[in-house]
FIKOLZA-1660 file (N, C-alpha, C; in steps of 0.1 Angstrom, whole numbers, plus 5000, padded with zeros to 4 digits):
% residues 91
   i   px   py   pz ch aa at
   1 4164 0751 2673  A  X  N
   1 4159 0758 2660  A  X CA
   1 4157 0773 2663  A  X  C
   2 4160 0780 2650  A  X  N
   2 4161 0796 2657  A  X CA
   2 4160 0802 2640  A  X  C
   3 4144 0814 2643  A  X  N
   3 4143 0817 2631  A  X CA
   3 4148 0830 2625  A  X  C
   4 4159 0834 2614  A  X  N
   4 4161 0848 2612  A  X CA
   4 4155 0849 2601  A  X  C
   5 4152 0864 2595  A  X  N
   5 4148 0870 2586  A  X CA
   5 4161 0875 2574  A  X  C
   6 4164 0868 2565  A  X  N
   6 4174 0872 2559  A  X CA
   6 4169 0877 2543  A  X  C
   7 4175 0884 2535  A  X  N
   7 4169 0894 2523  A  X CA
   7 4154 0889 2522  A  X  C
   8 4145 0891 2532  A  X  N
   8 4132 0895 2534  A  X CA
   8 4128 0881 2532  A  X  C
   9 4136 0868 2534  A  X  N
   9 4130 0852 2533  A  X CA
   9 4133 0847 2551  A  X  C
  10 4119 0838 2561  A  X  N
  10 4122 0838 2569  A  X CA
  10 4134 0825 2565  A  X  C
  11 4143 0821 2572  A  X  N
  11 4151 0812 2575  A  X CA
  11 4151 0805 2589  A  X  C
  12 4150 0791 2587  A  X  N
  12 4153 0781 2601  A  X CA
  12 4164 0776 2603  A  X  C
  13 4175 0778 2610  A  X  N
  13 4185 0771 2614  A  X CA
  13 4182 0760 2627  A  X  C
  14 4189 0749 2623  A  X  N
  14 4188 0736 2628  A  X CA
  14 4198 0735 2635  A  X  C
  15 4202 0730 2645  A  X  N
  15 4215 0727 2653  A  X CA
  15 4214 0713 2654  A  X  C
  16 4217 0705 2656  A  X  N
  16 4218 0688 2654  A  X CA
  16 4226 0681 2662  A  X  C
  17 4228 0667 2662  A  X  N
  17 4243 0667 2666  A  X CA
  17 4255 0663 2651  A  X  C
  18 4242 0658 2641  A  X  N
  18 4250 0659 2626  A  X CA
  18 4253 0669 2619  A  X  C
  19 4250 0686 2629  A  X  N
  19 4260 0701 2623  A  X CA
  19 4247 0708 2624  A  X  C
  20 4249 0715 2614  A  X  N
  20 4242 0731 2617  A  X CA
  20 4233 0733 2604  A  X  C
  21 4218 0732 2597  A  X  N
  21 4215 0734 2585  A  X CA
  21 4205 0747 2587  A  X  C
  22 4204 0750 2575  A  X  N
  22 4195 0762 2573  A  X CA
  22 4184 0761 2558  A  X  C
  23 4175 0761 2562  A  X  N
  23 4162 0758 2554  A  X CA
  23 4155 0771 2554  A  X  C
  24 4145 0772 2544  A  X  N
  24 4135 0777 2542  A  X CA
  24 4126 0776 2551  A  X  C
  25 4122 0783 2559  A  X  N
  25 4110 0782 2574  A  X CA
  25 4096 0784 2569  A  X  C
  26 4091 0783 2554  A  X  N
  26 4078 0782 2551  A  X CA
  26 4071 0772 2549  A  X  C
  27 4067 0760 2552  A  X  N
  27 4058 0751 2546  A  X CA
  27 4057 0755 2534  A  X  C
  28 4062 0743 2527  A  X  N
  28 4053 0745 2511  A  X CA
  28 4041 0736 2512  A  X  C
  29 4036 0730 2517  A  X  N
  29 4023 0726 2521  A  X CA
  29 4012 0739 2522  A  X  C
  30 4009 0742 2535  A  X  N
  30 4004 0749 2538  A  X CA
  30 4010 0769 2548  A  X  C
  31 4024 0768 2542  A  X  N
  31 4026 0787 2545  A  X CA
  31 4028 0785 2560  A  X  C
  32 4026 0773 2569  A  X  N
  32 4029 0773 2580  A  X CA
  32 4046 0778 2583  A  X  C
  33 4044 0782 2594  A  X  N
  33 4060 0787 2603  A  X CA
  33 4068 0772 2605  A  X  C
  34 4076 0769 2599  A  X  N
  34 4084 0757 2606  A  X CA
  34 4093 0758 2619  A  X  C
  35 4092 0768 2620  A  X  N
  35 4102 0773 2628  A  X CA
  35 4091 0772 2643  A  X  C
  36 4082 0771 2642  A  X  N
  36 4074 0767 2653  A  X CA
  36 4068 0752 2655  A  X  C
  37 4074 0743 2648  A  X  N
  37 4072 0732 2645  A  X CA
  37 4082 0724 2653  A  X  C
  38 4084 0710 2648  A  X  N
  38 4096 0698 2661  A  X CA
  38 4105 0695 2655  A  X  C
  39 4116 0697 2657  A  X  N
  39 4127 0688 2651  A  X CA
  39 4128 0679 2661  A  X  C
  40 4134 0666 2652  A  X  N
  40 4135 0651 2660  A  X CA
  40 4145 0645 2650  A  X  C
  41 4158 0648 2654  A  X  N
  41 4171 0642 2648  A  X CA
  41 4174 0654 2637  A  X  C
  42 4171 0645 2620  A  X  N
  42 4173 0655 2611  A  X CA
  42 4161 0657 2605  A  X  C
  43 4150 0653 2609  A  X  N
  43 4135 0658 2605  A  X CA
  43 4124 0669 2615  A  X  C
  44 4126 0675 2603  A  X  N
  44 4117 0688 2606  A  X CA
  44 4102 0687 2604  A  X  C
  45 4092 0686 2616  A  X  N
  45 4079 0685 2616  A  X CA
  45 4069 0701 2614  A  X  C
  46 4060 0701 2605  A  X  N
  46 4056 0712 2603  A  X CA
  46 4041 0715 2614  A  X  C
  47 4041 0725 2624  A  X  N
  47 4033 0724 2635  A  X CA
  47 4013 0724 2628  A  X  C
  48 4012 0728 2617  A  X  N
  48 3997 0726 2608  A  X CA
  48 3992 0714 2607  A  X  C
  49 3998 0708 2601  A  X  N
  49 3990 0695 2592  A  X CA
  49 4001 0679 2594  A  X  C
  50 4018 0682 2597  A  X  N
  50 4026 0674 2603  A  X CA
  50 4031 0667 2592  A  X  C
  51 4031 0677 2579  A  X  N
  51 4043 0676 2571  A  X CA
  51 4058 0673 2577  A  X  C
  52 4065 0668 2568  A  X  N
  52 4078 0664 2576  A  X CA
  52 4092 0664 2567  A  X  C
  53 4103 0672 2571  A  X  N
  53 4115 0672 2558  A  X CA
  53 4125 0670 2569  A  X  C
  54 4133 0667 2554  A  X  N
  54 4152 0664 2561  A  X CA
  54 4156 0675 2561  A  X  C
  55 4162 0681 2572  A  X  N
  55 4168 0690 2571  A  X CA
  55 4180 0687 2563  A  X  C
  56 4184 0684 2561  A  X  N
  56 4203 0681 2553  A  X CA
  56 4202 0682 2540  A  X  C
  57 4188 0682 2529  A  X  N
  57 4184 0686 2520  A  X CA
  57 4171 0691 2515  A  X  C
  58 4162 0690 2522  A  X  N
  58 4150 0696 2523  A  X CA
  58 4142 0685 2517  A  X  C
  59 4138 0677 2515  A  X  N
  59 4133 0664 2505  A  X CA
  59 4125 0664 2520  A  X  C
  60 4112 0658 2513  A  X  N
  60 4099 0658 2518  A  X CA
  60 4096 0644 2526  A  X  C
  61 4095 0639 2539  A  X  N
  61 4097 0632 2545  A  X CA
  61 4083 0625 2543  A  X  C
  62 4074 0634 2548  A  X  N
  62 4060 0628 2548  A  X CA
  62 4050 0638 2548  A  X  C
  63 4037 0632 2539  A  X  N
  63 4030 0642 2535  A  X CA
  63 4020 0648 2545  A  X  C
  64 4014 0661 2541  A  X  N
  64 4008 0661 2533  A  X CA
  64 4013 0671 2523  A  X  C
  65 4030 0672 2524  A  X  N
  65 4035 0684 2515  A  X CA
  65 4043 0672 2502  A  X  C
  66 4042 0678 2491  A  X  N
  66 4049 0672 2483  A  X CA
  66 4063 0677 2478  A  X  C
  67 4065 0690 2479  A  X  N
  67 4074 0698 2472  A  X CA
  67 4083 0696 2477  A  X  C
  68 4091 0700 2477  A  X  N
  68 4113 0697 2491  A  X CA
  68 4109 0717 2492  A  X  C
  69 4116 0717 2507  A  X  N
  69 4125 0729 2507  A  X CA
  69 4134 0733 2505  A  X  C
  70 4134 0748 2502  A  X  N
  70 4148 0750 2501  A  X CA
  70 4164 0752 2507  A  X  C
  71 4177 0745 2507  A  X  N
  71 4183 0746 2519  A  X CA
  71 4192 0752 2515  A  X  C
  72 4201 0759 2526  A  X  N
  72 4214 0767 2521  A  X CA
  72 4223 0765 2529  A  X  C
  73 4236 0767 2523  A  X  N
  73 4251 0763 2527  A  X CA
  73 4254 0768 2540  A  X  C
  74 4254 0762 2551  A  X  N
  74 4258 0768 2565  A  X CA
  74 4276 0771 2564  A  X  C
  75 4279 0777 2574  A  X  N
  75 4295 0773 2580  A  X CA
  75 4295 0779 2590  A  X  C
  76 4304 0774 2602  A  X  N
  76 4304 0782 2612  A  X CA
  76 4317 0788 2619  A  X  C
  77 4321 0800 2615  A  X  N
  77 4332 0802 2618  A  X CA
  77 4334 0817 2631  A  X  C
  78 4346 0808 2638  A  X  N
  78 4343 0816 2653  A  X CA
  78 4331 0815 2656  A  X  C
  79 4326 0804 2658  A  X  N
  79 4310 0807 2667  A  X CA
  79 4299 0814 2660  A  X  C
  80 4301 0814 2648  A  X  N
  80 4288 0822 2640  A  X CA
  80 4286 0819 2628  A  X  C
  81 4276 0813 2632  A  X  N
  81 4270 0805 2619  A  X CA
  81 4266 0815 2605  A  X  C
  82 4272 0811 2596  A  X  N
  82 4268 0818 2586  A  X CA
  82 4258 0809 2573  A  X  C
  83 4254 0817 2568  A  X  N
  83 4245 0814 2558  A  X CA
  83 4246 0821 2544  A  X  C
  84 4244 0813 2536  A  X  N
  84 4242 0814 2521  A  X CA
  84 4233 0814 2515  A  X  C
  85 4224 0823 2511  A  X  N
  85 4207 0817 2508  A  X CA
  85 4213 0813 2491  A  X  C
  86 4203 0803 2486  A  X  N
  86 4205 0798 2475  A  X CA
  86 4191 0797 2469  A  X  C
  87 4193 0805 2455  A  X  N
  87 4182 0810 2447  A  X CA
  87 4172 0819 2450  A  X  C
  88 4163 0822 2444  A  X  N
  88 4155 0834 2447  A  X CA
  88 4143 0830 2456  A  X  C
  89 4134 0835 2463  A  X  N
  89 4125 0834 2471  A  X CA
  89 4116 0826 2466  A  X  C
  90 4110 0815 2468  A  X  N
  90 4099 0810 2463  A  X CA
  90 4086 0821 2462  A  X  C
  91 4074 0819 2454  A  X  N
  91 4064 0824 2451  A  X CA
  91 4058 0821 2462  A  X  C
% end
């Protein structure tokens, strides 16, 4: 996992062995960093309270977060993962 800062939203990229995803790095639970949190397969553990999503769509694994994150279109071409943010920044 590796976190960049893209139009002022942090982003988490996932590496896997089912591909490459890119999420929203904010807890909607609690504002925590996910990006300092565990991935284990295709679930992302949030390091606060141990909220839990899929990375492959953001849908909310286990609580205490109810909301989904947001994810965006990876591709990787020549070795460089690109990204697509999709919709505006959450509040």
């Amino acid at each position: 996992m590796r976190a960049h800062m893209m139009a002022g939203r942090e982003i988490v990229v996932c590496h896997t062995r089912e591909g490459v995803f890119a999420l929203d790095s904010v807890c909607t639970h609690a504002h925590a960093r996910l990006c300092e949190g565990r991935l284990r397969a295709t679930r992302l553990v949030c390091p606060l309270h141990g909220a839990s999503f899929d990375i492959r769509d953001g849908r909310v694994l286990g609580p205490p977060a109810e909301v989904p994150l947001a994810t965006h279109q990876v591709r990787v071409t020549d070795g460089t993962v690109e990204v697509a943010l999709s919709g505006p920044a959450p509040v």
